[in-house]
C-alpha positions as protocol buffer text, in pm:
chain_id: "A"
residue {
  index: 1
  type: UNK
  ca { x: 2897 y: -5456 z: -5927 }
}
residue {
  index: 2
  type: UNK
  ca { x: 3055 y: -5612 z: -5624 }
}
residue {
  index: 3
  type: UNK
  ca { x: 2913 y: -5555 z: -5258 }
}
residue {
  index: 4
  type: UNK
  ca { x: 3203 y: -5426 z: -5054 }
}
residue {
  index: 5
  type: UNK
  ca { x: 3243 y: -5621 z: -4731 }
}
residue {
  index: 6
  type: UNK
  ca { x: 3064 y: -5547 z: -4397 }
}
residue {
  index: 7
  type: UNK
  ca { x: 3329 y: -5457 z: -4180 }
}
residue {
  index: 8
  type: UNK
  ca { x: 3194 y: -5537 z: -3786 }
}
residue {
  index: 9
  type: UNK
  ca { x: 3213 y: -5222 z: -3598 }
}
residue {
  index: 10
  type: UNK
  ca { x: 3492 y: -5229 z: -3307 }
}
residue {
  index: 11
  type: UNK
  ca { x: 3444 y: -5200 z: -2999 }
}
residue {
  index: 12
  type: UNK
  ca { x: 3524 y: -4830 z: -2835 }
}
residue {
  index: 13
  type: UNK
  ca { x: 3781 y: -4778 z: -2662 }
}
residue {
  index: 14
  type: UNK
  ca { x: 3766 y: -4809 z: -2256 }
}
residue {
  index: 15
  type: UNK
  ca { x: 3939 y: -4459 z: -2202 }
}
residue {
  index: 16
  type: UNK
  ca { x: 3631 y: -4293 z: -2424 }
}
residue {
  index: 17
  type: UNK
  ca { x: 3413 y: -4520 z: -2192 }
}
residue {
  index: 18
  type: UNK
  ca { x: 3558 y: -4440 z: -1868 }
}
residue {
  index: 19
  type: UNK
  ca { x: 3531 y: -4101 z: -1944 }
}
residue {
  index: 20
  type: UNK
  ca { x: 3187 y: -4100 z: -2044 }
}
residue {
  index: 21
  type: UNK
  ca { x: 3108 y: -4228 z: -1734 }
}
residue {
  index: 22
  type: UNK
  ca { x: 3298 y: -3987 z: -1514 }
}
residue {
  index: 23
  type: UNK
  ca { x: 3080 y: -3714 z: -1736 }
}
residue {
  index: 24
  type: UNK
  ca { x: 2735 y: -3876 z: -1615 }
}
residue {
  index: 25
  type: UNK
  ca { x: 2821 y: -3925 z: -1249 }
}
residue {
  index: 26
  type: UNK
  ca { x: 2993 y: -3545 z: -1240 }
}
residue {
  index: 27
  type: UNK
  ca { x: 2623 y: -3456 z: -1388 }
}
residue {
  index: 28
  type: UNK
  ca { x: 2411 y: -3624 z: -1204 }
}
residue {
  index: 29
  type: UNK
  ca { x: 2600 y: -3474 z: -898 }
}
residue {
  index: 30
  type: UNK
  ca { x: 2571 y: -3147 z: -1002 }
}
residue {
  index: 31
  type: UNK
  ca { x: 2210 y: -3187 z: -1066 }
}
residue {
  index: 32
  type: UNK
  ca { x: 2177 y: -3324 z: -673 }
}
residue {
  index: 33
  type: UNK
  ca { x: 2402 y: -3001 z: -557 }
}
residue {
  index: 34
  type: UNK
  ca { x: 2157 y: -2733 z: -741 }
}
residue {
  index: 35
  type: UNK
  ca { x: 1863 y: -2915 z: -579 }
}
residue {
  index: 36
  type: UNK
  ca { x: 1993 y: -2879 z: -249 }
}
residue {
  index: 37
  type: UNK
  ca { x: 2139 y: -2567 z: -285 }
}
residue {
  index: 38
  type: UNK
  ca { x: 1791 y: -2395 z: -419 }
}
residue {
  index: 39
  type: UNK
  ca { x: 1576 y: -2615 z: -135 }
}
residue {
  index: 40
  type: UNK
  ca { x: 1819 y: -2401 z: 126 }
}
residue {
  index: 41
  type: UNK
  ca { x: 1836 y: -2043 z: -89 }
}
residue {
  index: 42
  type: UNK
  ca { x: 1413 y: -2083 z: -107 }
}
residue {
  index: 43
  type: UNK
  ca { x: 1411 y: -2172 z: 336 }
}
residue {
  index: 44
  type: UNK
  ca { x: 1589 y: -1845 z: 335 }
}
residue {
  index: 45
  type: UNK
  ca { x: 1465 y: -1644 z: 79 }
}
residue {
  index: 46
  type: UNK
  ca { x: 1082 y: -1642 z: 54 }
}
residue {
  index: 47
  type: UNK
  ca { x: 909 y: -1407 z: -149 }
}
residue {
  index: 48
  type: UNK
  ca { x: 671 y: -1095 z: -53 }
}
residue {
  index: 49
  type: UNK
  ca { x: 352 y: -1278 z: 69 }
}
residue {
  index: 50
  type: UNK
  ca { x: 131 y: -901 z: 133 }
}
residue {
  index: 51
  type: UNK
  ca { x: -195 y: -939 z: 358 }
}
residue {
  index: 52
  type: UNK
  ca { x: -467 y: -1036 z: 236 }
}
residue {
  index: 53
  type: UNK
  ca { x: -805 y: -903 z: 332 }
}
residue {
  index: 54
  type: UNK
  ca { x: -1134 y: -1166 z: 168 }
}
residue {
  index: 55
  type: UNK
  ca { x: -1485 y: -963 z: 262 }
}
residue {
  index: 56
  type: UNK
  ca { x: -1594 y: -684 z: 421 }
}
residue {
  index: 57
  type: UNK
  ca { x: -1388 y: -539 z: 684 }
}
residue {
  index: 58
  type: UNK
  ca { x: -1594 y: -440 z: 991 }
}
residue {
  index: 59
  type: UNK
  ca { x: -1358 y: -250 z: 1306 }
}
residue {
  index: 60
  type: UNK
  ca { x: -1460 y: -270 z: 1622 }
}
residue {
  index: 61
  type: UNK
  ca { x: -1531 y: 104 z: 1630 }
}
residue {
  index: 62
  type: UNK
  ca { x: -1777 y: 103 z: 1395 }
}
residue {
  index: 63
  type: UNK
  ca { x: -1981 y: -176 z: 1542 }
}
residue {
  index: 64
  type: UNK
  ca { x: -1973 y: -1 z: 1854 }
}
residue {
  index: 65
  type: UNK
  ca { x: -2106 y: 277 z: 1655 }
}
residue {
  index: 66
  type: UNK
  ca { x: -2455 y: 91 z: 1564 }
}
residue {
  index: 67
  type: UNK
  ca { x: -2768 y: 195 z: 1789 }
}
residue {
  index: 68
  type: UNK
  ca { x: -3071 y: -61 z: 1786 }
}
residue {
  index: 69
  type: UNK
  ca { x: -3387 y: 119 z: 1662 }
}
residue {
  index: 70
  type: UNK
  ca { x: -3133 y: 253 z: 1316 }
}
residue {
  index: 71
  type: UNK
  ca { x: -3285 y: 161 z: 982 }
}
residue {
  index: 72
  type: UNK
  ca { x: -3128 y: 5 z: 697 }
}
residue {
  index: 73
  type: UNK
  ca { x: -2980 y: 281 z: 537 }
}
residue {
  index: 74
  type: UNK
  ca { x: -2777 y: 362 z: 900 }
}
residue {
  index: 75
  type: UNK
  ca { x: -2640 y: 53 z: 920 }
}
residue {
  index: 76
  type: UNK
  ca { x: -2536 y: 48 z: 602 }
}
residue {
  index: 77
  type: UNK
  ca { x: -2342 y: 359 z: 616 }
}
residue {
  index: 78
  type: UNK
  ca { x: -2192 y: 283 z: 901 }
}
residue {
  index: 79
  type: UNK
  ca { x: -2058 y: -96 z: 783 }
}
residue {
  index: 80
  type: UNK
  ca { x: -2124 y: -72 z: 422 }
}
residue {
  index: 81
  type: UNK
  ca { x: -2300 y: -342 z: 213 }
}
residue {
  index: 82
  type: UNK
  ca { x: -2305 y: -664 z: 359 }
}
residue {
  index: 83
  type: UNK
  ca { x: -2162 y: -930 z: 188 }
}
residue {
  index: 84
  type: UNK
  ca { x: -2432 y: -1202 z: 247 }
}
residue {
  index: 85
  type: UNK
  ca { x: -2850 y: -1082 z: 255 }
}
residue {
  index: 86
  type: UNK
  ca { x: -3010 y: -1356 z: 194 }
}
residue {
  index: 87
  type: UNK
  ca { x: -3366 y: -1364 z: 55 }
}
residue {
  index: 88
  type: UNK
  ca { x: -3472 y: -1613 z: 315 }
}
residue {
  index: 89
  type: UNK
  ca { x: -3339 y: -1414 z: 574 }
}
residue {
  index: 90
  type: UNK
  ca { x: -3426 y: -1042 z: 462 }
}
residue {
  index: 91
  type: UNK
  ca { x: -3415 y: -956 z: 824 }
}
residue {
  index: 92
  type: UNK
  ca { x: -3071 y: -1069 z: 883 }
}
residue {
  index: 93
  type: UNK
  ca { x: -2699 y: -929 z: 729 }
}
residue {
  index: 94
  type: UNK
  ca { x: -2422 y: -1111 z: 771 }
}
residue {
  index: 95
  type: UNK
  ca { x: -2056 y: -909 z: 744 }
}
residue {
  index: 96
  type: UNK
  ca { x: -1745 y: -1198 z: 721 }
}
residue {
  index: 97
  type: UNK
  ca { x: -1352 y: -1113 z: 666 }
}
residue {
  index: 98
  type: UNK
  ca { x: -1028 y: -1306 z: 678 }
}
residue {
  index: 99
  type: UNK
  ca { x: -690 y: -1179 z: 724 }
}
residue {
  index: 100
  type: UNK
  ca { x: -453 y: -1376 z: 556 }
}
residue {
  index: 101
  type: UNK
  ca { x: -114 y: -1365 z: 509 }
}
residue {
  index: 102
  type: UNK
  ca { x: 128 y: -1711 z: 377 }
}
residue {
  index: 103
  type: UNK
  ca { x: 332 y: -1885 z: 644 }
}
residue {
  index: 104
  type: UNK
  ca { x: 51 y: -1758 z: 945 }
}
residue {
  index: 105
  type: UNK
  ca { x: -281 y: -1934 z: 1039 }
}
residue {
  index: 106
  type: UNK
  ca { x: -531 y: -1689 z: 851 }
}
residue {
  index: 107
  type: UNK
  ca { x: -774 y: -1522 z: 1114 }
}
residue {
  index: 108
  type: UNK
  ca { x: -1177 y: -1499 z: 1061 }
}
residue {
  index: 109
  type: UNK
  ca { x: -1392 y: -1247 z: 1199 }
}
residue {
  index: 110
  type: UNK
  ca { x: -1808 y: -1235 z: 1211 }
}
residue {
  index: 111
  type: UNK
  ca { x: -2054 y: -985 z: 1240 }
}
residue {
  index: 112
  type: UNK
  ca { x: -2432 y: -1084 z: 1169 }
}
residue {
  index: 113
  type: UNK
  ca { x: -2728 y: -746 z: 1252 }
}
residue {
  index: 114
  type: UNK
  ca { x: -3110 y: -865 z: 1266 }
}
residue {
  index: 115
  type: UNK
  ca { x: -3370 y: -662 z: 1206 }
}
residue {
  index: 116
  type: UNK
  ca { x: -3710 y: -626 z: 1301 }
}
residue {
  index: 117
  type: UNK
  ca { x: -3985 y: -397 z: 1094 }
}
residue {
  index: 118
  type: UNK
  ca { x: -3687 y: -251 z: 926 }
}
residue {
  index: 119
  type: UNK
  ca { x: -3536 y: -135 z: 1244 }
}
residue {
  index: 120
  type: UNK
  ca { x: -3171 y: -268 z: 1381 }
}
residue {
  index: 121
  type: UNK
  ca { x: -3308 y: -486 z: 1661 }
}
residue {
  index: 122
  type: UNK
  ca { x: -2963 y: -651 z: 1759 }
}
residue {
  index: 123
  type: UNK
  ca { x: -2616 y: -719 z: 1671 }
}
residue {
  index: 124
  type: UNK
  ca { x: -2418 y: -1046 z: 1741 }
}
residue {
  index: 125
  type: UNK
  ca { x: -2022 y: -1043 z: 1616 }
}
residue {
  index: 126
  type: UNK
  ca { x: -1735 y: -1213 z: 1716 }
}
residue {
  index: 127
  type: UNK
  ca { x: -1424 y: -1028 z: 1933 }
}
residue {
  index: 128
  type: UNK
  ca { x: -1351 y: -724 z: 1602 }
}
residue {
  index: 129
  type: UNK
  ca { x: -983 y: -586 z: 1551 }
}
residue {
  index: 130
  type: UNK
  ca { x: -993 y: -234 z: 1595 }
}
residue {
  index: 131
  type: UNK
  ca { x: -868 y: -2 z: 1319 }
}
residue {
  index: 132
  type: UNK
  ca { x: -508 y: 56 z: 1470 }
}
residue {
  index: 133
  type: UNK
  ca { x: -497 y: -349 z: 1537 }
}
residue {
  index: 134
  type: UNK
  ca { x: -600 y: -376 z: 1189 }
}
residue {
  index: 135
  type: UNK
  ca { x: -354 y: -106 z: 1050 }
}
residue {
  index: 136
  type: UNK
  ca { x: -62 y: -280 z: 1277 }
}
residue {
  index: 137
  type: UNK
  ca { x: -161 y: -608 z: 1063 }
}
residue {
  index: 138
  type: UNK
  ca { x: -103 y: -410 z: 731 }
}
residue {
  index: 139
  type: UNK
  ca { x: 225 y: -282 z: 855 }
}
residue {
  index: 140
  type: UNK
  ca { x: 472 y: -554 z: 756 }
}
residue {
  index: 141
  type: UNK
  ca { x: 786 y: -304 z: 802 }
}
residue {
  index: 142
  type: UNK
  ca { x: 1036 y: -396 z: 1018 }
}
residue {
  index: 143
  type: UNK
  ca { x: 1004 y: -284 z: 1384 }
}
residue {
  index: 144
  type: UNK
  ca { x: 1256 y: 5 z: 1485 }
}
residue {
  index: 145
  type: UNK
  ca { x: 1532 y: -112 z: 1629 }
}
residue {
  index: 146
  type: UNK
  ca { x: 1619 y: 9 z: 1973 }
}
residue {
  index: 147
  type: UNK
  ca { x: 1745 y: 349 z: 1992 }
}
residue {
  index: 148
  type: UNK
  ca { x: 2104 y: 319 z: 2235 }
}
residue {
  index: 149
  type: UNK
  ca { x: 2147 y: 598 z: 2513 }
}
residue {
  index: 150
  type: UNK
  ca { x: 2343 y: 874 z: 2379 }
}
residue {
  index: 151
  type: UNK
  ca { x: 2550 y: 836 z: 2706 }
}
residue {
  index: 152
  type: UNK
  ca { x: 2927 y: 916 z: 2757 }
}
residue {
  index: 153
  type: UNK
  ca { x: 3157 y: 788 z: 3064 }
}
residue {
  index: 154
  type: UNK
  ca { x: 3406 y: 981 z: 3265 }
}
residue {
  index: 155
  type: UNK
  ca { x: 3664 y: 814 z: 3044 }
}
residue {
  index: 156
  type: UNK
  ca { x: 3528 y: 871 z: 2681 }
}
residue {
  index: 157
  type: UNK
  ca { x: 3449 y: 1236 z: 2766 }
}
residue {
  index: 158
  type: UNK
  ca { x: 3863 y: 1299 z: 2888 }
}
residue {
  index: 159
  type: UNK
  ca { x: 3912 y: 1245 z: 2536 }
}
residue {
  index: 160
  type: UNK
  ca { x: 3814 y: 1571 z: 2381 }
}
residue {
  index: 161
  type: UNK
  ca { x: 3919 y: 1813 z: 2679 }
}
residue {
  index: 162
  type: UNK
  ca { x: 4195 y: 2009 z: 2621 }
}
residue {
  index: 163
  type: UNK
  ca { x: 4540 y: 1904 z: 2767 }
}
residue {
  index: 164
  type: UNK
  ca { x: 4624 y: 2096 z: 3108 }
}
residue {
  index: 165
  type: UNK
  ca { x: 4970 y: 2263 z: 2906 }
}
residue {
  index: 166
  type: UNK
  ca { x: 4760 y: 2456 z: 2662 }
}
residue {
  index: 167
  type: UNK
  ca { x: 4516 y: 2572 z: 2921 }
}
residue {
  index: 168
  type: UNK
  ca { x: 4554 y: 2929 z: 3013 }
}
residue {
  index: 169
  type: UNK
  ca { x: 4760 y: 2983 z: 3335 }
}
residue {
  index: 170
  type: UNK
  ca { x: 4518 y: 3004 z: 3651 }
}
residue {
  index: 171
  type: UNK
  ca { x: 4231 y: 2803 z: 3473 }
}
residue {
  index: 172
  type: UNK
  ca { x: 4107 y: 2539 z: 3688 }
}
residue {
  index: 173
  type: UNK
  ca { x: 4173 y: 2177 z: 3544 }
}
residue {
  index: 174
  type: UNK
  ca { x: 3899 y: 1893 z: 3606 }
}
residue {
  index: 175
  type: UNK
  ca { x: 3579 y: 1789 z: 3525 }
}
residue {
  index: 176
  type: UNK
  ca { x: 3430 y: 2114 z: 3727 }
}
residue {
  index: 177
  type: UNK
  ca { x: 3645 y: 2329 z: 3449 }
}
residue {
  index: 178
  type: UNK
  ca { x: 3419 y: 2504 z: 3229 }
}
residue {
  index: 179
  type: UNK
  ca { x: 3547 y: 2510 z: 2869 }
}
residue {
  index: 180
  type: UNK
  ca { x: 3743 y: 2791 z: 2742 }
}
residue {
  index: 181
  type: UNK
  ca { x: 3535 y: 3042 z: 2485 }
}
residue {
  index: 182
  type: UNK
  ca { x: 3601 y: 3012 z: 2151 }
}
residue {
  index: 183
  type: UNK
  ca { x: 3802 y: 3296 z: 1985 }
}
residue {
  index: 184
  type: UNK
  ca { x: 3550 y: 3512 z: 1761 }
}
residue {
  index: 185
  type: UNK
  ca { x: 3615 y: 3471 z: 1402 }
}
residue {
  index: 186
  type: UNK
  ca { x: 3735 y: 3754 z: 1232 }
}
residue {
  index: 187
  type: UNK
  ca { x: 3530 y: 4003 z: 1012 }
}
residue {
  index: 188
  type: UNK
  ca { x: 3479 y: 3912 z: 664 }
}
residue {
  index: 189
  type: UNK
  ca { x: 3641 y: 4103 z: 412 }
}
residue {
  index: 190
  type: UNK
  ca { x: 3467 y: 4000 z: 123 }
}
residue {
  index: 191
  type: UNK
  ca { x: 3219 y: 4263 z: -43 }
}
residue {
  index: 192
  type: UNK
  ca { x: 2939 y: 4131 z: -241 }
}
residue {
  index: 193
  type: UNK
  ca { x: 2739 y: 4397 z: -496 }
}
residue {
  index: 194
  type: UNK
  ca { x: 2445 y: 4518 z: -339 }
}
residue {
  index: 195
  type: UNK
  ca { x: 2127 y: 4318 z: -465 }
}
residue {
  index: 196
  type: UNK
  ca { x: 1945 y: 4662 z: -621 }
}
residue {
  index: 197
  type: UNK
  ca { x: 2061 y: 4910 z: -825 }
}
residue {
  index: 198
  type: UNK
  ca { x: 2165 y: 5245 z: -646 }
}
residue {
  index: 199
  type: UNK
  ca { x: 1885 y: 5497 z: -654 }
}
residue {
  index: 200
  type: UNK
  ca { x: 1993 y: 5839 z: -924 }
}
């Protein structure tokens, strides 16, 4: 059986080349647009980044609220458990929170009580948030805008008066003119059943 002949491929043609090369550079241009497009759509748009609270949040209210000579217990229902009593320290409680939201510095508060024969002895904390500085921080709504002066001129108000020709004759015209009454509206005559049966 005879081989057939190896036939060397030809070469393609330039116009299928050409074109294949317009394809890649339109690609990798396109690819370069989307990148820059999304890096400005995600510089605008930024996703819902809530507040974070980490540890125990102490106000300033309720540290003011601690009295030295209070037990254990006392302090504890006043700040709740703390969130570091060591064993090595069993006479000292240590109360730490952050606030922390993305795109702000996050902010760190102390608050360490010491005890002495089970008795509050002292308290030594850093500058606390009160609770409505605290609840501002949790409010991430969008401040009111300003309301605008429900205020008319001269001008605006000459608007809505009634022209001096329909005015009744002798009514004084001006801005000292009171207005003119408005015409009572005439009895209904509709008649509607009456809601309970007639008595027999």
């Amino acid at each position: 059986m005879p081989v057939p002949a190896f036939k060397p491929l030809r070469p393609a043609p330039i116009r299928a080349l050409a074109v294949l090369c317009a394809a890649s550079a339109v690609v990798v241009a396109g690819c370069g647009t989307v990148q820059r497009a999304s890096q400005k759509v995600t510089t605008v748009v930024r996703p819902y980044q809530p507040m974070m609270v980490q540890g125990n949040f102490v106000s300033r209210e309720q540290a003011a609220a601690l009295r030295p000579g209070m037990v254990r217990e006392q302090v504890r229902d006043i700040l709740g458990s703390p969130l570091v009593a060591s064993v090595f320290h069993a006479d000292r409680w240590d109360y730490a929170f952050t606030l922390r939201r993305g795109g702000a510095e996050p902010q760190a508060y102390r608050l360490s009580v010491f005890f002495k024969d089970n008795a509050l002895e002292r308290v030594e904390s850093d500058t606390l948030p009160t609770e409505a500085e605290f609840a501002e921080v949790l409010d991430d709504r969008n401040a009111p805008t300003k309301v605008p002066r429900l205020e008319a001129t001269e001008a605006q108000l000459s608007r809505f008066r009634q022209p001096a020709a329909s005015a009744p004759a002798g009514a004084a015209s001006g801005p000292a003119a009171a207005p003119a009454p408005a015409p009572a509206p005439a009895p209904s005559t509709l008649r509607y059943p009456p809601l309970e049966p007639a008595a027999r």
